[in-house]
C-alpha positions as CSV (number, residue, x, y, z in Angstrom):
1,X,0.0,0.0,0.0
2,X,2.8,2.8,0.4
3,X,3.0,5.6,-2.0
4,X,-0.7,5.8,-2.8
5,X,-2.0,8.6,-1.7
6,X,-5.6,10.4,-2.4
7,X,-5.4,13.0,0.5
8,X,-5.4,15.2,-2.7
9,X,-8.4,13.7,-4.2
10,X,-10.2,13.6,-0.9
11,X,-9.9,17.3,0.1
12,X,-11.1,18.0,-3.6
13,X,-14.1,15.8,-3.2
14,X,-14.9,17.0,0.4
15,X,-15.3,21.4,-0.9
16,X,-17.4,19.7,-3.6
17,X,-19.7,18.3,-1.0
18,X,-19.2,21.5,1.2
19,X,-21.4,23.4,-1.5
20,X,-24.0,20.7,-0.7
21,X,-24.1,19.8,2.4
22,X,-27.8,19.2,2.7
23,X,-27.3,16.1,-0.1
24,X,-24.4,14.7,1.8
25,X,-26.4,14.2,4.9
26,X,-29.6,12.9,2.8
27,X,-27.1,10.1,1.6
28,X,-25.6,9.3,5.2
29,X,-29.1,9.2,7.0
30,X,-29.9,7.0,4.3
31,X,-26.8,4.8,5.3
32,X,-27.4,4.9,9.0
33,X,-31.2,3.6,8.3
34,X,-29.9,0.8,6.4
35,X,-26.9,-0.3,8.8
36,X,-29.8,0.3,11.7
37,X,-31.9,-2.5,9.9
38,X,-29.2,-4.9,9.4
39,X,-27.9,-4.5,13.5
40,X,-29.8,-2.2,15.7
41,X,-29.4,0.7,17.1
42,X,-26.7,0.8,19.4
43,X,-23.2,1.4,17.6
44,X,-21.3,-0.4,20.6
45,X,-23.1,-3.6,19.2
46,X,-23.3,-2.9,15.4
47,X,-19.5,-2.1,13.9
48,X,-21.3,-1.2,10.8
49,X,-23.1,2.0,12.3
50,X,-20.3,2.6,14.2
51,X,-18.3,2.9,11.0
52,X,-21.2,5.2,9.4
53,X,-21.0,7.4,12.4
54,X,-17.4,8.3,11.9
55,X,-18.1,8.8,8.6
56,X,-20.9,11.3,9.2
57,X,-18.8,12.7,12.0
58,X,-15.8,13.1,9.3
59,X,-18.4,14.9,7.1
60,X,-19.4,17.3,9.6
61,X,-22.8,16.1,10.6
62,X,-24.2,17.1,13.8
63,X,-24.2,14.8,16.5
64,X,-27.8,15.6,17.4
65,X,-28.4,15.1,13.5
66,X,-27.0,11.3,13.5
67,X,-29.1,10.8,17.0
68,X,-32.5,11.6,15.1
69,X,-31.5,9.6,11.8
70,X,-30.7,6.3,14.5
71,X,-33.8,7.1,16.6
72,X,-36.0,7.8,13.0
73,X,-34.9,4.7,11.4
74,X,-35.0,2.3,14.8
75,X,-39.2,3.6,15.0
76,X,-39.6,3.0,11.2
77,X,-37.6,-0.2,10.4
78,X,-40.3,-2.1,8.6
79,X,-40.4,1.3,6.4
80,X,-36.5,1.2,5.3
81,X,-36.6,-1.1,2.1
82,X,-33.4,0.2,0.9
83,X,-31.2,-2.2,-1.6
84,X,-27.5,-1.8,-2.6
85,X,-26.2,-2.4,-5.7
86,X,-22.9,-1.9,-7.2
87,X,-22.1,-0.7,-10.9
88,X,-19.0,-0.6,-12.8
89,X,-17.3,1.1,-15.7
90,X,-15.1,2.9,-17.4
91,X,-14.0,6.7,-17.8
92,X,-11.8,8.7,-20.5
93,X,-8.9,6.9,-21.5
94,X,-10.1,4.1,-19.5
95,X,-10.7,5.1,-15.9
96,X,-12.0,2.7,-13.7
97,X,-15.6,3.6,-11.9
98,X,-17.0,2.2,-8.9
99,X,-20.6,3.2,-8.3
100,X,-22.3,2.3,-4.7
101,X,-26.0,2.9,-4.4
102,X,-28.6,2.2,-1.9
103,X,-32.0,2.2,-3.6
104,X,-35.9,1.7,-3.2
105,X,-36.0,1.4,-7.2
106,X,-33.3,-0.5,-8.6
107,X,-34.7,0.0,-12.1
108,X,-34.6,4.0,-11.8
109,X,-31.4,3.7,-10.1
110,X,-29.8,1.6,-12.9
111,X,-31.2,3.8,-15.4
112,X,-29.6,7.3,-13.8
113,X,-25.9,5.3,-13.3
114,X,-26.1,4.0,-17.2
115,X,-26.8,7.9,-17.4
116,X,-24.3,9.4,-16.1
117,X,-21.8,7.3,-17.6
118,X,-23.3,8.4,-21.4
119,X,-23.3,11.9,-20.7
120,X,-19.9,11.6,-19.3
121,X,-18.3,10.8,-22.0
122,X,-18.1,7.1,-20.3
123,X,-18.8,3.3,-20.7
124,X,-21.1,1.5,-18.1
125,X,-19.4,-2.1,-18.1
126,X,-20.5,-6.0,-16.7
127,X,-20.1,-6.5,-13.1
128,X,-16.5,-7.3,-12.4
129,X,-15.3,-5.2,-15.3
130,X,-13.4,-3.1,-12.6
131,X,-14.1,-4.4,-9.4
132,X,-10.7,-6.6,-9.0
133,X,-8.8,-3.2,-9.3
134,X,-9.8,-1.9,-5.8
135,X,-9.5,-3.3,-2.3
136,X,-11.9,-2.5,0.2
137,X,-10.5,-0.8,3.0
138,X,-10.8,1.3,5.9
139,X,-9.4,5.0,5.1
140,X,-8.7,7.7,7.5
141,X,-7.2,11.3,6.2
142,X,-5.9,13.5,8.9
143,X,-4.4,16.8,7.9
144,X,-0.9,18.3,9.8
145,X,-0.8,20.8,12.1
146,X,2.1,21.4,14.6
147,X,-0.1,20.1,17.5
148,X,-0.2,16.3,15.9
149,X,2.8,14.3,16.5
150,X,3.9,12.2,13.6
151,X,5.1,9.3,15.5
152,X,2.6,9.1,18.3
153,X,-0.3,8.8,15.1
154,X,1.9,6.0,13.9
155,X,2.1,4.2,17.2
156,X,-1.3,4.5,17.6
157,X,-2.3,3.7,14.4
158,X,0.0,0.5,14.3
159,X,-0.7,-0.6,17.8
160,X,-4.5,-0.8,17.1
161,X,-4.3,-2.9,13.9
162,X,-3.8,0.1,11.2
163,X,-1.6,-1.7,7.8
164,X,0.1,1.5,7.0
165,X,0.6,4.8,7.3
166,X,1.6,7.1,4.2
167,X,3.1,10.9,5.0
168,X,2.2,13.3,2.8
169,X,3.2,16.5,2.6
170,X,-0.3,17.6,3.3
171,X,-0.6,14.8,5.9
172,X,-1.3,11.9,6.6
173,X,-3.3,8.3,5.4
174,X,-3.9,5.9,7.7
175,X,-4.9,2.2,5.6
176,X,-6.6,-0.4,7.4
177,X,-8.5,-3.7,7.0
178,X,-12.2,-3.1,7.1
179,X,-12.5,-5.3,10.1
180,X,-9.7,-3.2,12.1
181,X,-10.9,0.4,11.1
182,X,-13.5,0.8,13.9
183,X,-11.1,0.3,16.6
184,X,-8.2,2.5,14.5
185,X,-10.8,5.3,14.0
186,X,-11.4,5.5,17.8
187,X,-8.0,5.2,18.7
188,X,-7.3,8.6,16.7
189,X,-10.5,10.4,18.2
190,X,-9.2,9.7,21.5
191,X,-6.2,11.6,20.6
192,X,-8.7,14.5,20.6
193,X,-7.7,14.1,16.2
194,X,-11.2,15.3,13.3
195,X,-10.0,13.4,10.9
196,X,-10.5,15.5,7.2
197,X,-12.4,12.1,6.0
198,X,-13.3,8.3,7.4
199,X,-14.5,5.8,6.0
200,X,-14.7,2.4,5.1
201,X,-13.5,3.0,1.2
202,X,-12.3,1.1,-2.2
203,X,-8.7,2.1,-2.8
204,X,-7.2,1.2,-6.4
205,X,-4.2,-1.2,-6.9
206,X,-3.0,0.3,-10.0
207,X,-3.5,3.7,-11.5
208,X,-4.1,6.3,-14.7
209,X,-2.7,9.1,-15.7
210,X,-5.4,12.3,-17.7
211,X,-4.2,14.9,-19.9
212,X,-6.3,18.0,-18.9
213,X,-9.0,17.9,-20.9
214,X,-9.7,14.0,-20.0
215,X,-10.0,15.6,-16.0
216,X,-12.4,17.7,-17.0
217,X,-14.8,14.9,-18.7
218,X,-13.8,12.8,-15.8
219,X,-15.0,15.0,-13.1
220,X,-18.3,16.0,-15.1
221,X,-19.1,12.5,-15.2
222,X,-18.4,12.0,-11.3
223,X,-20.7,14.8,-10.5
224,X,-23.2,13.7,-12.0
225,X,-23.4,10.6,-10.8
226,X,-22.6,12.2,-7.1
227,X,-25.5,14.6,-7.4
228,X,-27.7,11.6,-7.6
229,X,-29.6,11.1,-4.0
230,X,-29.1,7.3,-4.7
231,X,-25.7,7.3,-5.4
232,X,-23.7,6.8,-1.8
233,X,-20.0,6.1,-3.4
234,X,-18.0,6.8,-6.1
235,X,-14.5,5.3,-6.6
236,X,-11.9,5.6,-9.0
237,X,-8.6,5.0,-10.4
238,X,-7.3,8.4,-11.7
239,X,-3.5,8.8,-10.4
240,X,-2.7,12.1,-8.1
């Protein structure tokens, strides 16, 4: 895993969500109704919510926010019917395109994804087209300030299961298993550390290079398919 990096990526994708904030925390209520099915309501006995919760926390959602999505979504659980599905495809010049969605109409939801990837300039492909190019893993980003010590966050990071961590000049990246990122997120709370993003995420294995004007179909096509209220991930293998 060393030398990748997306702390670029991620603080370019985190101002776009800044300008729509509102959207963002649509998507994560969304998530937290469907972990809340799957496990209950208490995040001390369901690792997935826990993990949605630093996410939302990461994104700047109120905590009193993420208490009324749980409590909503624990009084309405025969109402959730939410269903995830993955899509996969291809860019310009052949960037890979991860899509996750959670969905009450698969068949609209199919529809907007195929889309997005037209109008973008892109190619919606078969499922596992793409998907052996990323590994799913847990993600943290935490930007540098002179109040974080470098090798305390590696210590801790290590100590509680983290599989490495990358300096950047920006920061840092913190790479765990998904199983391990629960207890590695909460290690690095505890060191009174926001992370800039936190999440369990798919992080490519190899990557492409864009000339300009490919970035610029490239991120059309990516916000399109992130302005879609379905649409709760979007992954990629552009290179830094």
């Amino acid at each position: 895993m060393a030398g990748h990096s997306k702390f670029a990526n991620i603080k370019h994708r985190k101002e776009r969500q800044d300008a729509k904030k509102g959207k963002v925390f649509t998507k994560l209520g969304r998530e937290i109704a469907v972990a809340v099915k799957e496990g209950g309501s208490d995040p001390d006995l369901n690792n997935k919510l826990k993990d949605v919760i630093a996410k939302a926390k990461a994104n700047n959602m109120p905590n009193d926010t993420i208490e009324r999505s749980i409590k909503k979504a624990a009084g309405e659980l025969g109402a959730v019917n939410y269903e995830s599905f993955t899509y996969e495809g291809y860019g310009p010049n052949g960037v890979a395109i991860m899509v996750e969605t959670l969905t009450d109409n698969k068949n609209r939801t199919a529809a907007n994804v195929r889309h997005a990837f037209t109008k973008g300039d892109g190619n919606l492909g078969t499922t596992g087209c793409v998907s052996y190019m990323f590994e799913k893993k847990g993600q943290i980003i935490i930007e540098k300030n002179e109040a974080i010590d470098e090798d305390e966050i590696m210590m801790i990071a290590i100590e509680n299961g983290a599989e490495d961590v990358i300096t950047e000049e920006e920061g840092y990246e913190i790479i765990t298993s998904s199983e391990e990122f629960s207890s590695v997120n909460e290690a690095i709370t505890n060191m009174n550390i926001k992370p800039v993003s936190s999440e369990i995420t798919m992080i490519p294995q190899t990557t492409v290079s864009l000339i300009e004007e490919e970035k610029i179909k490239l991120e059309k096509l990516l916000d399109i398919l992130e302005e879609d209220d379905d649409v709760q991930g979007v992954f990629h293998n552009l290179e830094n």
